[in-house]
C-alpha positions in Angstrom: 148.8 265.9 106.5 145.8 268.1 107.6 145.9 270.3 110.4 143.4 268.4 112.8 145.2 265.2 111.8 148.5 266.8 112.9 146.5 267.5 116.2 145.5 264.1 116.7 148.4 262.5 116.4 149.8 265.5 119.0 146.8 264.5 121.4 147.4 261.0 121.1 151.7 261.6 121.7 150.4 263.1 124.8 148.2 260.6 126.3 150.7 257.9 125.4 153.7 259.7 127.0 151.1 259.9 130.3 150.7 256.0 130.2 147.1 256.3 129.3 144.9 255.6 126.3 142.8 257.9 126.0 139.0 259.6 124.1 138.7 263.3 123.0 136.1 265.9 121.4 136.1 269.3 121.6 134.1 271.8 119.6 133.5 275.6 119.3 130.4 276.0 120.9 129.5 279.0 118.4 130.8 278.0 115.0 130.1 274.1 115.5 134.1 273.9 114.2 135.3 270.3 116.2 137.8 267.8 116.4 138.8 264.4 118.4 140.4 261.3 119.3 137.8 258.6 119.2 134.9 261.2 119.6 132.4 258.5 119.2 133.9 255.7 121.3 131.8 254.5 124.3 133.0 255.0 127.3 132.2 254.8 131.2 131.6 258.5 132.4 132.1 257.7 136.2 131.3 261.0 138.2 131.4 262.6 134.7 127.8 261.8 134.6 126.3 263.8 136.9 126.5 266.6 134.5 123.8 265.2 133.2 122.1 264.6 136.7 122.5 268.3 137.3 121.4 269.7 133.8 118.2 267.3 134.3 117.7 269.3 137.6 117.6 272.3 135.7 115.5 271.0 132.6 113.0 270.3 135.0 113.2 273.2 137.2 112.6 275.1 133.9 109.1 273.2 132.8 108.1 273.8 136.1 108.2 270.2 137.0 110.6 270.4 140.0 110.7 273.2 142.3 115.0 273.4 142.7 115.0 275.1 146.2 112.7 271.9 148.0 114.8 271.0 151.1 115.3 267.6 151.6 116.1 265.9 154.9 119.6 264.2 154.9 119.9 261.4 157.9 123.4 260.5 159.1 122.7 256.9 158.3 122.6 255.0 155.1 125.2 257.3 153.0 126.7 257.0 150.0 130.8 256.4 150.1 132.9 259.0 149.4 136.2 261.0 150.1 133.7 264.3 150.3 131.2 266.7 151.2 127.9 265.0 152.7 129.8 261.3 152.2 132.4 262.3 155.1 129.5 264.4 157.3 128.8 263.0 160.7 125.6 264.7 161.3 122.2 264.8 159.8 121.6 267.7 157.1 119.1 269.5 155.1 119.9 271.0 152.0 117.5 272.3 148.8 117.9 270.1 145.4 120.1 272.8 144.1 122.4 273.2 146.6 122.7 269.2 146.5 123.8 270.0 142.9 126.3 272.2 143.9 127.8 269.8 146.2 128.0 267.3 143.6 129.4 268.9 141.1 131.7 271.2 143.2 133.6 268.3 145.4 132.1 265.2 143.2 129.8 264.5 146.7 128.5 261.1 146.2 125.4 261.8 148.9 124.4 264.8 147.2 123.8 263.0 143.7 122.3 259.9 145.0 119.8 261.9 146.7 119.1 264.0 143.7 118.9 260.4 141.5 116.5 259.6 144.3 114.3 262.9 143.9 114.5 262.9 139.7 115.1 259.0 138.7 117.0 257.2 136.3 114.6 257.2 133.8 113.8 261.2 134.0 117.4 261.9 133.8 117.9 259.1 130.9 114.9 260.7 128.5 115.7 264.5 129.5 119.4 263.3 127.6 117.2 261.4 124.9 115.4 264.4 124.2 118.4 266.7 123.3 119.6 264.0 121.0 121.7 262.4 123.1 120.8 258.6 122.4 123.7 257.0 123.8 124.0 258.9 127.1 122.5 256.4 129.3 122.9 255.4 133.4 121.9 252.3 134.8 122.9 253.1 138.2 123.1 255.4 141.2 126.6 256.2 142.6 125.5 253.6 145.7 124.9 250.9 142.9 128.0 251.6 140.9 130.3 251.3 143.9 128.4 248.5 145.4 129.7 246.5 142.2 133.5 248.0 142.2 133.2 246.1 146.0 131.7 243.1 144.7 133.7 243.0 141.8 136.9 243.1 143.9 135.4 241.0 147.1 135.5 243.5 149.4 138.8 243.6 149.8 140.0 247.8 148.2 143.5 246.5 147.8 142.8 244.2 145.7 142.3 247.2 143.4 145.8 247.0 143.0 145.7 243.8 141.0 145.5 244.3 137.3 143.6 241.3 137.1 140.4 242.5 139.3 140.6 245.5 137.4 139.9 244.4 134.4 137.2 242.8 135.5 135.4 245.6 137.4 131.9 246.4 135.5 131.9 249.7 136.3 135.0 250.3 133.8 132.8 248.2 131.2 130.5 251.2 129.6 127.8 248.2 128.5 127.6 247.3 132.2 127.6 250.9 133.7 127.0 254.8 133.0 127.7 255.5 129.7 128.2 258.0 126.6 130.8 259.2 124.1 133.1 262.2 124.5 131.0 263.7 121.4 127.6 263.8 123.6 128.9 265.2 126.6 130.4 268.2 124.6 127.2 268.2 123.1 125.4 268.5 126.0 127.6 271.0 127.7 127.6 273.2 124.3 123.6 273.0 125.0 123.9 274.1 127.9 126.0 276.9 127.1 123.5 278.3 124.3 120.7 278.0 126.9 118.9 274.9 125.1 118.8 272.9 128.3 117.2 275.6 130.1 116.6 279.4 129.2 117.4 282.4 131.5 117.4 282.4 134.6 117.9 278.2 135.1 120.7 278.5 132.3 122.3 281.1 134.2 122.4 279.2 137.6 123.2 275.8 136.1 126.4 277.6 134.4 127.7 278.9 137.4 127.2 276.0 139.5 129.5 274.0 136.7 132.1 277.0 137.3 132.0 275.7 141.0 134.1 272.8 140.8 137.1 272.7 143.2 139.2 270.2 141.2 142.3 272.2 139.3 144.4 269.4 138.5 143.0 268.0 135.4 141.1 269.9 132.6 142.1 273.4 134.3 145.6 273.0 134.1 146.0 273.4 130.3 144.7 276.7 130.9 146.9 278.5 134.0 145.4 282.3 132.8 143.2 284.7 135.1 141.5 285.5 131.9 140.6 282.3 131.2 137.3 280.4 133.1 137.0 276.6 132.9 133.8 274.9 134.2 134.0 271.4 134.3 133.1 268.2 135.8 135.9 265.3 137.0 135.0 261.5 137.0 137.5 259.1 138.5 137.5 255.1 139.1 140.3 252.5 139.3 142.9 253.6 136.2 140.1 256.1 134.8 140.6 259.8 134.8 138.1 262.1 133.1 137.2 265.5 132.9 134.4 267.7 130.7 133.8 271.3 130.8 133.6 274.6 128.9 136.7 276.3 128.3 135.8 280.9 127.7 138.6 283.1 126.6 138.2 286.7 127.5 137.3 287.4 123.5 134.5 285.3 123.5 135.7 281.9 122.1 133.7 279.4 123.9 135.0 275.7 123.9 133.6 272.5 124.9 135.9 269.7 125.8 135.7 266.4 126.9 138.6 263.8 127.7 138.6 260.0 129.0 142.0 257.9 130.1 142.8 254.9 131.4 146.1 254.7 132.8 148.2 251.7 132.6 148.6 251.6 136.2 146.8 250.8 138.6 148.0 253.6 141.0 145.8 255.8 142.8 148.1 258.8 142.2 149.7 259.3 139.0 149.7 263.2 138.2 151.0 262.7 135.0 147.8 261.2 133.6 146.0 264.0 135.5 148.3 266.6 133.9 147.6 265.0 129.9 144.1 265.7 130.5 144.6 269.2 130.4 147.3 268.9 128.3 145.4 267.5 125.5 142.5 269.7 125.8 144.8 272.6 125.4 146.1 271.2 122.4 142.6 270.6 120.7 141.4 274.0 121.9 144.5 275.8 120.4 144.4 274.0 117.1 140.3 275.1 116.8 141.1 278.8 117.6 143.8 278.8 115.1 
């Protein structure tokens, strides 16, 4: 047995003692070195895919195309749901594109990236991933339209979310019907971002440390409890799916991108086991590529 096959089967152990199935790629973002568990499997990316709404922010910002510090007006009416940020606010805002960004990658704010789907579109976001090669990242819908179908799905009833049965038949966990890549493209796209090919200088620079801003540590993080160690990431959660992609950098330069997507077996909103394999497995991969 090989030494990455050893891995997977140690990645896979650990999502099955979780209760989850689960999708993993992660790859040395100098040497190109990478390994997974169903790398190329398609897969809904949830929240997970507004790493891509961000980095088109940036792409833009860097052809001069969108000016990232435009304020746009934010009316207490009409917002997206959400357990965060803007989604909770009472009051009427106004915030610049980028610090929208920030919101929605730091606390997963729903507002914040429907207004920045509004300002860039689904199609600008959609060929900004087409153009760095990523052919089967794709969305289809805002975060307003993907949870307007999780209610529809489940008739507007949230404890019916509870049922196994409405679950399974919730499009937004069917990555034909909803936002969509493979664990293998997002690390892609975060390793791009990393070596300054989404956006050089002084955009790279920013976009980086607005993915360092998330305040999630329960996931991807927590395979990596050391002061010395940064992980910037991006979480993406829906009925029995838990995801997480970042960029794991040791204090010697090794540079990782990871990305890893469950579903859990249950149906429960909490399960911090399946929160805990995420990081668990990513430590695993990352370990076995800096041996």
């Amino acid at each position: 047995m090989t030494a990455h096959a050893a891995t997977r089967r140690r990645i896979t152990a650990a999502f099955a003692d979780a209760g989850v199935t689960g999708q993993l790629h992660a790859a040395d973002i100098d040497t190109g070195t990478a390994l997974g568990v169903g790398s190329d499997t398609l897969v809904p990316t949830a929240s997970v895919h507004k790493l891509c709404l961000v980095a088109t922010l940036y792409r833009q910002a860097s052809l001069g195309l969108v000016d990232p510090t435009r304020p746009v007006d934010i009316p207490a009416e009409g917002r997206t749901p959400g357990a965060t940020g803007l989604s909770v606010m009472r009051d009427a805002a106004r915030l610049s594109l980028r610090d929208l960004a920030s919101l929605a990658v730091a606390v997963s704010d729903n507002t914040a990236a429907d207004l920045l789907w509004d300002a860039l579109g689904l199609d600008t976001v959609n060929a900004a991933m087409t153009g760095l090669g990523l052919t089967r990242t794709h969305a289809v819908q805002t975060m307003r339209e993907l949870l307007a179908t999780v209610r529809e799905d489940a008739h507007g009833e949230p404890a019916a979310l509870t049922d196994p049965a409405v679950v399974a038949r919730l499009r937004a966990l069917d990555p034909t019907r909803t936002n969509r890549s493979t664990p293998r493209e997002i690390t892609a796209l975060l390793a791009a971002v990393w070596r300054d090919e989404v956006c050089p200088g002084e955009y790279g620079e920013e976009l980086r440390a607005l993915l360092g801003l998330q305040a999630w540590s329960h996931r991807l993080a927590a395979g990596f409890p050391f002061d010395d160690v940064r992980v910037s990431g991006k979480t993406g959660s829906l009925p029995t799916l838990r995801h997480e992609a970042g960029v794991v950098e040791y204090p010697d330069g090794g540079r990782y991108a990871v990305a890893v997507f469950t579903r859990a077996a249950s149906t429960d909103v909490t399960l911090p086991a399946a929160d805990a394999a995420i990081g668990a497995a990513a430590r695993i991969a990352v370990d076995a590529l800096r041996a």
